[in-house]
ChimeraX commands (.cxc) that place a marker at each C-alpha (Angstrom):
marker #1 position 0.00,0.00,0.00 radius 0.5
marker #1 position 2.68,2.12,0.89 radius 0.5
marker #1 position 4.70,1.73,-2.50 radius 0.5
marker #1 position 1.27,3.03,-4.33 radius 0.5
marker #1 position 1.37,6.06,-1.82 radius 0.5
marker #1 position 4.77,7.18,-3.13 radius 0.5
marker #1 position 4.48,5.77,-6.78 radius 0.5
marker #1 position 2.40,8.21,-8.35 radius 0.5
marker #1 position 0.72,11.89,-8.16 radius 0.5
marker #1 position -2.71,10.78,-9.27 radius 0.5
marker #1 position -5.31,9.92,-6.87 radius 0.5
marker #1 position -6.29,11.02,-3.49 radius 0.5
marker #1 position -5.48,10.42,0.22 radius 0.5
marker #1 position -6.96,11.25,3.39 radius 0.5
marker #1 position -6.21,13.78,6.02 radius 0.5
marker #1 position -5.10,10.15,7.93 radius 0.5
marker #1 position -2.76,9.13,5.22 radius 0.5
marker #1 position -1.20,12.09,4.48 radius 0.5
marker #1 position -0.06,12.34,8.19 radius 0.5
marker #1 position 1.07,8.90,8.64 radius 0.5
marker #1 position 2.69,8.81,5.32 radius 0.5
marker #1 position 3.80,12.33,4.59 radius 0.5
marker #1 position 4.33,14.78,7.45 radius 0.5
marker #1 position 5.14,12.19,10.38 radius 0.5
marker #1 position 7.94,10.56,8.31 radius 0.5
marker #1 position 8.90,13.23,7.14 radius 0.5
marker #1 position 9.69,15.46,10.24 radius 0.5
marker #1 position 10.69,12.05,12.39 radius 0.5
marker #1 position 13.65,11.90,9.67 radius 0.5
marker #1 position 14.71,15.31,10.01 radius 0.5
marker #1 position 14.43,15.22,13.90 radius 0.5
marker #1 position 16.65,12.02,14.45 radius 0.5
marker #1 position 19.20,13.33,11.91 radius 0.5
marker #1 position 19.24,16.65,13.83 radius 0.5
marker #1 position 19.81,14.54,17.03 radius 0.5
marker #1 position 22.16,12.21,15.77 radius 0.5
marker #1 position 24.47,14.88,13.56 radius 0.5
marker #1 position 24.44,16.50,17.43 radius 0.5
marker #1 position 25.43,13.58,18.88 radius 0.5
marker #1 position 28.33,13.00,17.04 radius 0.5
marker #1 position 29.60,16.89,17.09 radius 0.5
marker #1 position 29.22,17.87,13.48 radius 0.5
marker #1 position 29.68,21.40,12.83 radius 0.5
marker #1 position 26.86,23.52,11.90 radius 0.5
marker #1 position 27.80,23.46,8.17 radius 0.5
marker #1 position 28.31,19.82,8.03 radius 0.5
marker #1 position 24.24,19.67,9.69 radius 0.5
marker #1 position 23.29,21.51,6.97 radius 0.5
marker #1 position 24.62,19.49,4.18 radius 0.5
marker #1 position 23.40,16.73,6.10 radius 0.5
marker #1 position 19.60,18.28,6.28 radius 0.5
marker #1 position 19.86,19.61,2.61 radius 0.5
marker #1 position 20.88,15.64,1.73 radius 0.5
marker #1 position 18.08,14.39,3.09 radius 0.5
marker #1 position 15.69,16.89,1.80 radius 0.5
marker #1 position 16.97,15.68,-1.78 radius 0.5
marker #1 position 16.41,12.51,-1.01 radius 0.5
marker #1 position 12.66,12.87,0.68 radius 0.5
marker #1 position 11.45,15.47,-1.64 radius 0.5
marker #1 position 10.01,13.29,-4.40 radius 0.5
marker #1 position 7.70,10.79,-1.74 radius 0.5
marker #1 position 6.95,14.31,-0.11 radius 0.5
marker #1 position 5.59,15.61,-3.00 radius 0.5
marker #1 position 3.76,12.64,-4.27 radius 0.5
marker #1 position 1.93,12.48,-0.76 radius 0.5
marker #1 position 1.67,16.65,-1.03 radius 0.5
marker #1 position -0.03,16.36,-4.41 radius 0.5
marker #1 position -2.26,14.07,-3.80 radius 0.5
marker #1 position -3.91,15.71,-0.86 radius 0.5
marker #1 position -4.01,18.76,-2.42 radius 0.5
marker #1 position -6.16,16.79,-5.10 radius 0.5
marker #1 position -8.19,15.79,-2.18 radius 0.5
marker #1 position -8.87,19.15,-1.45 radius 0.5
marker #1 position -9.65,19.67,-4.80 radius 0.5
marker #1 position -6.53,21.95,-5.83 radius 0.5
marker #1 position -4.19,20.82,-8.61 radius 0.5
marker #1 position -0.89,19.16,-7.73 radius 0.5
marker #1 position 1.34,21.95,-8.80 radius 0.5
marker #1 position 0.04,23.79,-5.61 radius 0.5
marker #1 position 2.83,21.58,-4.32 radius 0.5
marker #1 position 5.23,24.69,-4.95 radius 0.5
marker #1 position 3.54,26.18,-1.87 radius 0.5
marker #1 position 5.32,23.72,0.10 radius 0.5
marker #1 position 8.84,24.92,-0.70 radius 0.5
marker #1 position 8.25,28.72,0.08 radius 0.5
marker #1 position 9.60,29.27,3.82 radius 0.5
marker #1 position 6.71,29.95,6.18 radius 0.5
marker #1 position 3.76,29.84,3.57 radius 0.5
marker #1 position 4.60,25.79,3.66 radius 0.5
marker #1 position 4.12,25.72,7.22 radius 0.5
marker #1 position 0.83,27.19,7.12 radius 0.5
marker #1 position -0.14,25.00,3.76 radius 0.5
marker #1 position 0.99,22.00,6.03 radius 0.5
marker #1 position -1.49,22.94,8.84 radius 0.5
marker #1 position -4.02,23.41,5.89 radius 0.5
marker #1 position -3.57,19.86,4.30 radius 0.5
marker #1 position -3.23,18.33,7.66 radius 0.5
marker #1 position -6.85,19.74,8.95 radius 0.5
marker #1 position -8.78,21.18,5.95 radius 0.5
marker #1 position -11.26,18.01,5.10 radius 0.5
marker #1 position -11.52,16.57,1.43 radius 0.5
marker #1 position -14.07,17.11,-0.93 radius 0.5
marker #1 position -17.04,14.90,-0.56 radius 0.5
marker #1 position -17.91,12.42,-3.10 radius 0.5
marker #1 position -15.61,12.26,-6.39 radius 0.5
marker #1 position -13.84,15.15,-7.61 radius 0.5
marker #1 position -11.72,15.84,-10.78 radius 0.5
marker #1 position -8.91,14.33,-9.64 radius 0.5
marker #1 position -10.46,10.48,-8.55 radius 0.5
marker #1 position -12.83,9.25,-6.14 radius 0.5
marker #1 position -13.57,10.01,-2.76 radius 0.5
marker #1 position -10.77,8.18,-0.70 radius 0.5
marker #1 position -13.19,7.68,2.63 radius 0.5
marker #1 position -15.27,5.39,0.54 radius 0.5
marker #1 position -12.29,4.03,-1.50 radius 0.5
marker #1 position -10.73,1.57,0.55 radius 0.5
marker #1 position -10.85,3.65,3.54 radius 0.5
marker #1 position -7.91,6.14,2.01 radius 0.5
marker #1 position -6.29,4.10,-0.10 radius 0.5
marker #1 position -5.05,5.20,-3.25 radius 0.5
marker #1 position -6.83,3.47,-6.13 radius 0.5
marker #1 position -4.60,0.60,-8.15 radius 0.5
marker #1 position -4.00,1.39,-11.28 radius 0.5
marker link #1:1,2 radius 0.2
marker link #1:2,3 radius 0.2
marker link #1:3,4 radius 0.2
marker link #1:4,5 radius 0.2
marker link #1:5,6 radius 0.2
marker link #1:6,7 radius 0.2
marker link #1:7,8 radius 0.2
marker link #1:8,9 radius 0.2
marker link #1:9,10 radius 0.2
marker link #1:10,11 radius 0.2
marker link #1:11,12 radius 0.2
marker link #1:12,13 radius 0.2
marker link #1:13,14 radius 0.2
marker link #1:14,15 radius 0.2
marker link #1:15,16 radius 0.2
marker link #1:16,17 radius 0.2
marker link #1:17,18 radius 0.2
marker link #1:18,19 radius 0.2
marker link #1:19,20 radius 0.2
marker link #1:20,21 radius 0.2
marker link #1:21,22 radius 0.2
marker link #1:22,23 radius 0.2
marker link #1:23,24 radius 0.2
marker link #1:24,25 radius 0.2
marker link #1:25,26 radius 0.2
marker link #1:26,27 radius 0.2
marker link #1:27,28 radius 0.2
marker link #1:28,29 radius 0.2
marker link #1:29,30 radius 0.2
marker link #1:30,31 radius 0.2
marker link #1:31,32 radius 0.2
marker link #1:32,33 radius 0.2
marker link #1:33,34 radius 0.2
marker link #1:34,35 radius 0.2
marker link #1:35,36 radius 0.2
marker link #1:36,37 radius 0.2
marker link #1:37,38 radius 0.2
marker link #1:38,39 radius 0.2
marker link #1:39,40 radius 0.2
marker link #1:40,41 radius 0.2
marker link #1:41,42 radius 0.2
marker link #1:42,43 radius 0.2
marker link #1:43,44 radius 0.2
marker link #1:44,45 radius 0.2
marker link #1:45,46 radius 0.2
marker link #1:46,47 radius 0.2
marker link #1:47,48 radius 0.2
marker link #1:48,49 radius 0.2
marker link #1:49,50 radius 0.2
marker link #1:50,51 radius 0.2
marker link #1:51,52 radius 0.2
marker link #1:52,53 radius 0.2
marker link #1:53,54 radius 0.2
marker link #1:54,55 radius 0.2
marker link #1:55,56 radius 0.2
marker link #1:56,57 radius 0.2
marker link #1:57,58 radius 0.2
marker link #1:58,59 radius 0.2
marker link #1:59,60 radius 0.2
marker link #1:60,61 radius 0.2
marker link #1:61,62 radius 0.2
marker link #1:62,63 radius 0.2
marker link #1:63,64 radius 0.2
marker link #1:64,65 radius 0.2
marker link #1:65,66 radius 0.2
marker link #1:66,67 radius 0.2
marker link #1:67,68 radius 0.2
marker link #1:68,69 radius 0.2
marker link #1:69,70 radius 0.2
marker link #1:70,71 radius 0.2
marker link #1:71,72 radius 0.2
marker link #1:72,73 radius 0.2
marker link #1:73,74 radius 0.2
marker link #1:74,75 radius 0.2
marker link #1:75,76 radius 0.2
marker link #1:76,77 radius 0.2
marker link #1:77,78 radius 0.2
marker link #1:78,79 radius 0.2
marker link #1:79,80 radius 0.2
marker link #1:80,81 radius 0.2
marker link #1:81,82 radius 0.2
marker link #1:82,83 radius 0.2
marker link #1:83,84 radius 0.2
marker link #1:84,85 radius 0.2
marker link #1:85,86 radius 0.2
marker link #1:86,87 radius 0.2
marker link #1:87,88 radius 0.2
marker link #1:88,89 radius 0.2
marker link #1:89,90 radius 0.2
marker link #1:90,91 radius 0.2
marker link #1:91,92 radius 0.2
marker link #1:92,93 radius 0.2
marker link #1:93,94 radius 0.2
marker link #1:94,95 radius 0.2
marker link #1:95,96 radius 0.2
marker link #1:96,97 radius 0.2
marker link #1:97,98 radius 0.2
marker link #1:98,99 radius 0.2
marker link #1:99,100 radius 0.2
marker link #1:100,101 radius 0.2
marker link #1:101,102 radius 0.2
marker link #1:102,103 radius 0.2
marker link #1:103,104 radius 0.2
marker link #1:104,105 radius 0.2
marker link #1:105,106 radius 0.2
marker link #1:106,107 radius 0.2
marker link #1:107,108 radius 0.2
marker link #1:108,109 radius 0.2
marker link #1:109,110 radius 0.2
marker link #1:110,111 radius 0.2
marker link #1:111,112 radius 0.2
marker link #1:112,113 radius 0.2
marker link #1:113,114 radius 0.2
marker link #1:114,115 radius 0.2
marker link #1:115,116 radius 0.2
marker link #1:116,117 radius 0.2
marker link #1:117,118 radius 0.2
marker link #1:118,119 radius 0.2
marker link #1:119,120 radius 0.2
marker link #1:120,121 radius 0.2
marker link #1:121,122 radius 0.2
marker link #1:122,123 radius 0.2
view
């Protein structure tokens, strides 16, 4: 299920989903390698090649997870760019995490509650 979550932009996921698979992940990564670059005294500039390395490396199942609920929401997927402007993604994060999906289908697939409980569709 997981592998269809990150495989693709179509589709639509659930407030649910997109925290479990998108913003928990996410920010647990960056967290532990914050604590563990500390732990083993890394200078401030070898932290931040160490943060912008695993940005690079999270950024494309981040976005797949992004777009999707913001096709859940009924915005198109490029409104993903709102998520790499300092501050505004914070807020857009907040937004996606609480702002409920459309009901019933929208443009951009079927309702997720009533597809497999949040579960992208198989192609």
């Amino acid at each position: 299920m997981a592998s269809m979550i990150y495989k693709t932009p179509k589709g639509r996921i659930t407030r649910k989903v997109f925290l479990y698979f998108g913003a928990f992940p996410f920010f647990g990564i960056m967290l532990i390698s914050i604590f563990l670059a500390a732990a083993v005294g890394l200078s401030d500039k070898e932290i931040s090649r160490m943060l912008v390395f695993m940005v690079l490396v999270f950024i494309y199942p981040w976005a797949m997870v992004c777009v999707k609920r913001f096709h859940d929401v009924g915005f198109p997927g490029w409104a993903f760019a709102a998520m790499l402007v300092p501050y505004l993604n914070t807020i857009t994060l907040i937004f996606l995490a609480c702002y409920p999906g459309d009901k019933g289908d929208n443009k951009y697939g079927p309702d997720p509650k009533r597809s497999r409980l949040g579960k992208p569709e198989e192609a």
